[in-house]
N, C-alpha and C positions, 0 to 999 in steps of 0.2 A: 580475825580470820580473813582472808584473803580473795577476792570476790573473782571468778573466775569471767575470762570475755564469754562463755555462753551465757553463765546467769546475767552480766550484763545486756543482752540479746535481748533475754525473756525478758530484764524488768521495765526495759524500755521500749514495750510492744509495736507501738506506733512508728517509730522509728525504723525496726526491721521490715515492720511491710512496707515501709517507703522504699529502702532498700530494694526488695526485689523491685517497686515501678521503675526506681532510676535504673535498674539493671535491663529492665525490658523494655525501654525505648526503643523505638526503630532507629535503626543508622548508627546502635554504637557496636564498634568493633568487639571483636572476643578481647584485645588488648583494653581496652577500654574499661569492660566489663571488670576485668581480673582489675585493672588499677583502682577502680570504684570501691570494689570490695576489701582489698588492700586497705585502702585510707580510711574505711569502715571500722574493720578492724581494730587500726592504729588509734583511732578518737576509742573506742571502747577501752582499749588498754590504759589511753592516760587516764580515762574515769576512773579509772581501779585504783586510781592514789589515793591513801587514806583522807586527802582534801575536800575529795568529794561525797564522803561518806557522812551519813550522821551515825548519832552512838547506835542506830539498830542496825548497823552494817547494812541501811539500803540507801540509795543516791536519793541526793537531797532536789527537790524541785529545779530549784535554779544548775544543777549539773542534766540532769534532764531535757530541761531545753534548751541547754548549750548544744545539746547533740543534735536536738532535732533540726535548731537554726543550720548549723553545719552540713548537715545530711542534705537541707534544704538546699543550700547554698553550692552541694556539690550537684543537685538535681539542673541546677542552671546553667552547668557548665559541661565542654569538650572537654577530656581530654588527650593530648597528643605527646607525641613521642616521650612517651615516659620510660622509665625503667624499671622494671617490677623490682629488681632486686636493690631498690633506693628503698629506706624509711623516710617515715614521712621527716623526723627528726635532721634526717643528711639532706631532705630537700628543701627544708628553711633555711638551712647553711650556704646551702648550694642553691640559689631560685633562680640560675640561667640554666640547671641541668633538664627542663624540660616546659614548655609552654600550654597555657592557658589559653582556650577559645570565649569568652563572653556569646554567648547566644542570645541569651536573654535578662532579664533581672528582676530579681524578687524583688515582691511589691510587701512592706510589712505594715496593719493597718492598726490602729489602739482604736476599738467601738466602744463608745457609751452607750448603754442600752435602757430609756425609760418608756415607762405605760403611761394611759392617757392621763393619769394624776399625776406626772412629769418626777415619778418614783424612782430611784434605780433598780433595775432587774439585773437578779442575779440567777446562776441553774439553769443556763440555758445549754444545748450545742449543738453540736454543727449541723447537725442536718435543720437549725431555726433557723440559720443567714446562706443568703445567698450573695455576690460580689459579679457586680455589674463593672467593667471597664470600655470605657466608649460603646455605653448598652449594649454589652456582647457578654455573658455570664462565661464566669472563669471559675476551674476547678479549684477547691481549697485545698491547699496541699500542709499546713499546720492549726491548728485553732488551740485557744488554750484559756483560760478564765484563772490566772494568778495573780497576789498581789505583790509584784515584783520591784524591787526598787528603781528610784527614776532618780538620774540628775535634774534640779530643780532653779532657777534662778528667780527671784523676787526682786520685782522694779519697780523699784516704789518713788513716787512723784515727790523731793523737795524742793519745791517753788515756794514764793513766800506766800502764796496763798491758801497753801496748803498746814500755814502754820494752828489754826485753833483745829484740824483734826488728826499730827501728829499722834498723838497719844492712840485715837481709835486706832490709825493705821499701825503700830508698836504691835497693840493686841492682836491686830490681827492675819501680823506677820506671824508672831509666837504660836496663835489659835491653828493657823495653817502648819507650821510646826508639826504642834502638839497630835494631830490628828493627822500624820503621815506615817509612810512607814518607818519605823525605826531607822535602817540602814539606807534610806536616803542621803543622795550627795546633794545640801545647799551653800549658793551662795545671793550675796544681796549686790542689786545696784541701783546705786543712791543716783536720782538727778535733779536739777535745775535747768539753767544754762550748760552748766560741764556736770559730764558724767563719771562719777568713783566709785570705785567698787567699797562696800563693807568693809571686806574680811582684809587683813594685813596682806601684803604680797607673797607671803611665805605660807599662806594659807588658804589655798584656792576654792576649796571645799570643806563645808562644816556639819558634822551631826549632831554639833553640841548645843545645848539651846543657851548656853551664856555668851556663847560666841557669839551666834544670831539675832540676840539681843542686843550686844554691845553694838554689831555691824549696822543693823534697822536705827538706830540710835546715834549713828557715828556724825552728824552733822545739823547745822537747825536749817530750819527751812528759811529761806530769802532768794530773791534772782526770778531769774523766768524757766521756760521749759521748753527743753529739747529731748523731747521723746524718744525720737526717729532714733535721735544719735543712740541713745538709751539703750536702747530695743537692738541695733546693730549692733551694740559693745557685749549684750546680753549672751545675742545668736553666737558671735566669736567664742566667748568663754566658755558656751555648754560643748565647744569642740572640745576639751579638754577633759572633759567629765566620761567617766567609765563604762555608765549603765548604757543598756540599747535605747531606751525610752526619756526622753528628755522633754520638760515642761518650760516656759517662762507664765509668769503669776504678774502681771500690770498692773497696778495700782495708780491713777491719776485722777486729777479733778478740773483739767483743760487742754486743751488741744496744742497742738506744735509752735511754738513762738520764736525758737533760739536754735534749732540744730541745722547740722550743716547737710546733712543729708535729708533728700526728699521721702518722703513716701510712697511711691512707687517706686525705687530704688530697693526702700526695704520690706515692701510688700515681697517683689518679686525673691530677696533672698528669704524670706523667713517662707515661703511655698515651697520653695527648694530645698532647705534646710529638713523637714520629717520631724519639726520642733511643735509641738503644742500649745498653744496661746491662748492664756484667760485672762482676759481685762477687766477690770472694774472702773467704774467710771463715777464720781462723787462731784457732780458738778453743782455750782452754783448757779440759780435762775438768773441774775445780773452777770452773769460772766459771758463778755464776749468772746473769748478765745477756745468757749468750747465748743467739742466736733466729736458727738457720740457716733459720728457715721466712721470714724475712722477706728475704734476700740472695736467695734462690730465686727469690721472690715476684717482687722488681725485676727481676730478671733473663728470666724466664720470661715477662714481660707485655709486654717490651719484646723481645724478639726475640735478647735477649743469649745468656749461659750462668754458672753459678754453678759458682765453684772450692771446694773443702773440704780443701788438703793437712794433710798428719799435722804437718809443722814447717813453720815460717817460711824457713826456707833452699830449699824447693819455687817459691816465689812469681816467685824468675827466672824458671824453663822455663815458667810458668805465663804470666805477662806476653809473655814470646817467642810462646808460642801462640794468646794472643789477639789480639798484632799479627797474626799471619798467617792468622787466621779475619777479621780486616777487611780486610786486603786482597785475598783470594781473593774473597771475595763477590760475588754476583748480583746487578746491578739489572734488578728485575724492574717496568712499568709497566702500566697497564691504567685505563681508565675504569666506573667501573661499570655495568652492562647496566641498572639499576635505580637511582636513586640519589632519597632523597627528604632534604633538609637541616630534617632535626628533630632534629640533636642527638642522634642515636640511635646506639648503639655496633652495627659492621658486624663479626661473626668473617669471619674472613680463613685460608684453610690453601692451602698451596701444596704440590703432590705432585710429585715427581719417579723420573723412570724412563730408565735406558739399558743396552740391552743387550749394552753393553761395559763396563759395572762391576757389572753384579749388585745386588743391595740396595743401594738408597739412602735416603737419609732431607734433609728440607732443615728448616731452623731459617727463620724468622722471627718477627716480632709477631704475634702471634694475633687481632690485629683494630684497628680505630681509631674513632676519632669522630667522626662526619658534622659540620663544620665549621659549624653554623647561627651557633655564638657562641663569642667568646675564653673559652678557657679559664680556671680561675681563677688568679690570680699568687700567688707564696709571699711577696714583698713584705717582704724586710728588708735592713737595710741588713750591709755585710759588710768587715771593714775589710781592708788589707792590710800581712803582714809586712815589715818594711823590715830589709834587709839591705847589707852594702858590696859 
C-alpha cells in the first residue's frame, strides 16, 4: 500500500513544525515561501518509494533523518529567482535555472554523553543540552539519539617496533569490528615509513570481517613511522565514504619519525575535516620517539578521546569501548545565531544537564572553521597492499 505525502507529514512530526519556522522567517518573500514548500513536498514524495520503507509500511529511521538534515539545510538558505513551476527533479538537471544564497551554515555536532563514573548516558533530550558558540547559546534546530552507521578508517602503526604486539593489535582491530554497527563502511591504513592501505584498490570499503582481517594483517612490521602522512592519507580516504559521520581509530606506540608532512599542517586539516579521532597510544618506557602530547592533541581537537593502556593486550576492551562511545552518540544541529564566512575558527562547547543522572559531562569538537574556503589537501599518492 501506498503511503500518501500527508501521512508522510504526520509521521515525520518534527520535520513539519520545522517547516512552518523556515516558512515564518522575517524577510522571506511570498515566492520564497511557496518555493520552500514546494521542495518540501518534493523530498516527501521521493520518501514514498518503496526504498524507504520497512515491511510495516512506515519510514525507516535513517529516511527520517535524511529529511530532517534537508529541511535543515533548506532552513540555511535564500532562495532567489526560482520557478515554481520547476521540479525539483528538472532543477538538478538544470542547476543554472535558478540560484542559491548561503546565509549561513549548519553546524552538525556527534556528543558523547558520561556521568561522573565516566559511564555512557543514554535517554537523554533536548531540552538536557544546551550549544554554546563563541559563548553565545544557539537554538537547536535537530537532536536525535541513533545508532547510525559511520565511515570508519583504522591506522594502525607497523613500525618495527611494534612487532611483539602485532597480534594484540589484529584483536583489536577485529574486537572494534565485532562491536560496530553492522552496516558500517571500513577500511585499514597500514604505516611505517610509507603509508598502504589494507583493502585491495578495487575495494575501498569493507563490512566483511575476513576482509578486515586479511587487510589489519596485510604487512609485518619493520621501518620507522610516519604518522602525519598516515593520518593525512586516512582524512583523504574517508572523503570517499558515504555516511554523514565519519571516524579514524589510531593505533600507535611512538611518535612521528619518517613523514613528510608536519603536524600542524595536519592538525589544522583534520579540525577542518568534522572527522572524529581516537588514538591509542602503547608506548614503551625506553622509547625515545614517543609524544603522547601529540595522540591527545588529535584526539582532543576533533571531539574524540585518547587511550594510554599499560600493555598491548588492553587495546581489545579499549576498541570495544570506542565502538560503543560511537554509537551511543548525540547529534546535535543548530545554525548559528551569528554567522560571518571569514574563514574564522568558531569554539563551540556543549553543556549538558539532567536531573535523573546527576553530573554530567558531554565530549565533542571544540569548535570548526567557517567555511569561506577549501581547506588545504595533504595531496600524496598512497599505494595499496595486495594480498590473496
Amino acid at each position: 500500500m501506498r503511503k500518501s505525502v500527508a501521512s508522510i507529514f504526520s509521521e515525520v512530526g518534527n520535520s513539519s513544525r520545522l517547516l512552518g519556522s523556515i516558512r515564518g522567517r522575517a524577510g522571506m518573500t511570498k515566492m520564497e515561501k511557496r518555493a520552500v514548500s514546494k521542495i518540501y513536498r518534493n523530498l516527501c514524495s521521493a520518501l514514498i518509494s518503496s526504498a524507504c520503507l520497512r515491511p510495516d509500511n512506515r519510514l525507516s529511521a535513517s529516511c527520517k533523518r535524511a529529511l530532517l538534515y534537508l529541511l535543515i539545510l533548506v532552513s540555511s538558505i535564500a532562495i532567489s529567482d526560482v520557478a515554481l513551476s520547476q521540479d525539483v527533479s528538472s532543477a538538478q538537471n538544470e542547476p543554472r535555472a535558478y540560484t542559491l544564497r548561503v546565509n549561513t551554515s549548519l553546524v552538525i555536532l556527534s556528543a558523547t554523553v558520561i556521568d561522573h563514573h565516566n559511564a555512557l548516558v543514554s535517554g537523554l533530550n533536548e531540552r538536557d543540552f544546551q550549544v554554546y558558540e563563541d559563548q553565545v547559546l544557539q537554538p537547536i534546530k535537530h537532536f536525535s539519539h541513533e545508532d547510525i552507521p559511520v565511515t570508519v578508517g583504522l591506522v594502525i602503526d607497523n613500525s618495527g617496533s611494534m612487532g611483539p604486539k602485532r597480534n594484540d593489535v589484529i584483536a583489536a582491530g577485529l574486537s572494534f569490528a565485532n562491536s560496530s554497527n553492522p552496516q558500517d563502511q571500513m577500511f585499514v591504513v597500514n604505516f611505517n615509513e610509507h603509508v598502504t592501505f589494507g583493502l585491495p584498490a578495487n575495494i575501498p570499503f569493507t563490512d566483511q570481517r575476513d576482509q578486515l582481517q586479511r587487510a589489519l594483517s596485510a604487512i609485518n612490521t619493520t621501518g620507522e613511522t610516519a604518522l602525519y602522512d598516515a593520518i593525512a592519507a586516512a582524512l583523504d580516504h574517508l572523503k570517499q565514504g558515504k555516511s554523514d559521520k565519519k571516524v579514524l581509530v589510531v593505533i600507535s606506540d611512538g611518535g612521528d619519525n619518517a613523514s613528510k608532512h608536519g603536524f600542524a599542517q595536519i592538525s589544522e586539516i583534520a579540525k577542518a575535516s568534522n572527522v572524529i579521532i581516537y588514538t591509542i597510544g602503547i608506548f614503551d618506557e625506553q622509547d625515545k620517539d614517543q609524544n603522547p602530547g601529540v595522540l591527545k592533541r588529535f584526539a582532543k581537537e576533533t571531539g574524540g578521546e585518547a587511550f594510554f593502556p599499560k600493555s598491548s593486550n588492553e587495546t581489545s576492551s579499549i576498541c570495544e569501548r570506542i565502538a560503543q562511545d560511537i554509537r551511543n552518540q548525540y547529534t546535535i544541529a543548530y545554525v548559528p545565531a551569528l554567522s560571518k564566512l571569514d574563514g574564522g575558527y568558531r569554539s563551540v562547547e556543549v553543556k549538558v544537564s539532567s536531573p535523573r543522572y546527576g553530573r554530567l559531562s558531554a565530549r565533542t569538537r571544540p569548535g570548526y572553521f567557517v567555511p569561506s574556503a577549501l581547506p588545504p589537501q595533504a595531496g600524496q599518492t598512497v599505494s595499496h597492499d595486495s594480498y590473496n
